[in-house]
N, C-alpha and C positions, 0 to 999 in steps of 0.2 A: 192464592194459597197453593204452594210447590206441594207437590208430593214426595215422599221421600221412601227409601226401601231400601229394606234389609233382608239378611238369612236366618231362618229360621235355626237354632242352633243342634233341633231334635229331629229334624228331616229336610234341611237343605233347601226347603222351599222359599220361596222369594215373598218378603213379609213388605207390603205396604201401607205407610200411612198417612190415610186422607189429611189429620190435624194435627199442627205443629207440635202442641200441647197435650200429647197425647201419651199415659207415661207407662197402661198396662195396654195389651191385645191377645188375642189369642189366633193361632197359626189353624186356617178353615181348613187345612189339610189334614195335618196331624192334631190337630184341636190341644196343643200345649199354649200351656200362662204362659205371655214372657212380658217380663217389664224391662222397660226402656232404659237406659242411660246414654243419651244422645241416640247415637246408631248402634249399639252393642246391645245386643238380646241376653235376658239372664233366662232360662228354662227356672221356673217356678213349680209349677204343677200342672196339670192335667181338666181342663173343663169337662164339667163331668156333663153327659148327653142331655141335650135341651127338652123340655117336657112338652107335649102335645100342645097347642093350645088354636084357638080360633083368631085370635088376632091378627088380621090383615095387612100391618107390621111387620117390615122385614129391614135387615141391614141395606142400605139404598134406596131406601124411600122418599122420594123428593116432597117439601109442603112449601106452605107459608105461613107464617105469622107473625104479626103487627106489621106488615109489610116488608119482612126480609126473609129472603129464600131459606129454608134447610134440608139437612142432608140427614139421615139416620146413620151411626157410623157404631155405634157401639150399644150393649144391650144386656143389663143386667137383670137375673130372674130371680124374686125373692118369695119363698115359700113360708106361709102363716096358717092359720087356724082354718078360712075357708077358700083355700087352694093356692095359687101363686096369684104373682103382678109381675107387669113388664114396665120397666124406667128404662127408656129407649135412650139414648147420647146424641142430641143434637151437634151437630156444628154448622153455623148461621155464615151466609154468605160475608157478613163483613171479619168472619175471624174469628167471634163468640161462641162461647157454648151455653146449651142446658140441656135439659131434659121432659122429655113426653114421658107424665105416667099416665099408663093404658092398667086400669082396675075393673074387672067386671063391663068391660064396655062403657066405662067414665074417663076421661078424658083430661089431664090438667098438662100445663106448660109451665114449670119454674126456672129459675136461677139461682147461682150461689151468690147471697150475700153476707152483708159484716152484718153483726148485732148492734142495734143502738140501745138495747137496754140486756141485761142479764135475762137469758133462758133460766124457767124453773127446773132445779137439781130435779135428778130421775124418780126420786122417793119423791115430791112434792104432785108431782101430777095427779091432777083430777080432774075426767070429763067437768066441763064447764066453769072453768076458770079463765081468765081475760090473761091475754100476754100482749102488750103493745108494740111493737115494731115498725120503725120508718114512718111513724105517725099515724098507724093503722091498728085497730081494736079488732085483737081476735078474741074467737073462744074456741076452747078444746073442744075435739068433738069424739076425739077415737087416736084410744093408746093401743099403737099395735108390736106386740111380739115379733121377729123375722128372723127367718134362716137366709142364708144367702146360697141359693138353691145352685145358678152356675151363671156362667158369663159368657157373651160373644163381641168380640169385635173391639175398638180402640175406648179407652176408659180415660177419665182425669186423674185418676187415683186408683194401687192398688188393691186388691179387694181379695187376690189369694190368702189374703192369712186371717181372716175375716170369717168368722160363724154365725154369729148371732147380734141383729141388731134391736134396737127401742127405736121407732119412731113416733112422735106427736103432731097429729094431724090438728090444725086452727084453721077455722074458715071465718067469713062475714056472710053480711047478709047478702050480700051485690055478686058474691062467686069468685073473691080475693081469698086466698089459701098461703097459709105459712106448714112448713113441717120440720120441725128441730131431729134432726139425726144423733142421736147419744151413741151411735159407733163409731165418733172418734173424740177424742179429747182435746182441748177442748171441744163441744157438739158442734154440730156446722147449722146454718140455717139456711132454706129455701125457700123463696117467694116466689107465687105466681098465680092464676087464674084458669077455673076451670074453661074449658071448650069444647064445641061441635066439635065432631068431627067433622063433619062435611065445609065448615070453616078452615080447615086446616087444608083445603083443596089438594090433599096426595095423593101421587100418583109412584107408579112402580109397586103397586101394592101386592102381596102372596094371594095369588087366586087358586081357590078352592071350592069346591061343591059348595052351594049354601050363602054365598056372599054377591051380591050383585058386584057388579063390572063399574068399575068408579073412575 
């Protein structure tokens, strides 16, 4: 995987990016949106300052899981009812992406996939109803409101024009987790499983008072 780089077009600075597929960033200098079109930077907006948090989590954080290396490259903050969450932007050594969501100190790994049966419209939702996917029986567990609080780093998708989203959280018994995103249209859906940390063996982690040395 080549890296490639650009100019940042609000301060000159030299913008690069780890993932081919990578279509928002934002400039760690002058902290402006820009989305991609090839190598041409568009100035979007402004990320607004990332809020306090303890997670040991940072842009550059090397792991593994299911046997293949990844990188932390990009890092959206979404703000709800009891405080924020962090969906960290994987990119896997063979080329792929997802995403780590870090909630309260829980831990999950998904992907984007296709639907094989229709997600329930936004008004039908209700804790503990069954949604079937890829041959997998989920049940709802938690309809959550979100602000999209602010952003750092290389993104799949842009997310400046973006306020408020619906997420529906489905899990199993075994720690198999689906979540349907209704901010966008059609919703998008993510499968994956929750995780140890200490499974996820990373390193380059943000050390601060309070966190042993890992």
């Amino acid at each position: 995987m080549s890296s490639r780089n650009a100019i940042c077009p609000n301060c000159g600075a030299e913008v690069r990016f780890r993932w081919s597929g990578a279509v928002q960033t934002t400039c760690e200098y002058c902290q402006s949106i820009l989305v991609r079109n090839d190598l041409n930077l568009a100035l979007v907006g402004k990320a607004a300052d990332l809020p306090v948090d303890i997670s040991p989590i940072q842009l550059g954080t090397e792991g593994i899981f299911s046997g293949k290396a990844f990188q932390v490259i990009g890092r959206i903050v979404y703000r709800y009812d009891l405080g924020t969450w962090n969906e960290w932007h994987l990119m896997f050594s063979d080329g792929s992406n997802g995403w780590l969501s870090d909630a309260q100190a829980e831990y999950a790994v998904s992907f984007a996939n296709a639907f094989t049966s229709a997600p329930p419209a936004p008004g039908e939702l209700a804790r503990g109803m069954q949604m079937e996917q890829h041959r997998v029986l989920l049940t709802l567990t938690v309809i959550t409101e979100a602000l999209y609080e602010t952003t750092e780093g290389e993104l799949p998708f842009t997310s400046y024009d973006k306020e408020k989203c619906r997420f529906a959280d489905f899990r199993t018994h075994d720690g198999r987790f689906a979540t349907v995103d209704y901010s966008e249209e059609p919703p998008l859906l993510f499968l994956g499983q929750f995780v140890d940390f200490g499974s996820l063996r990373m390193k380059n982690l943000k050390e601060f008072e309070g966190w042993p040395t890992v």
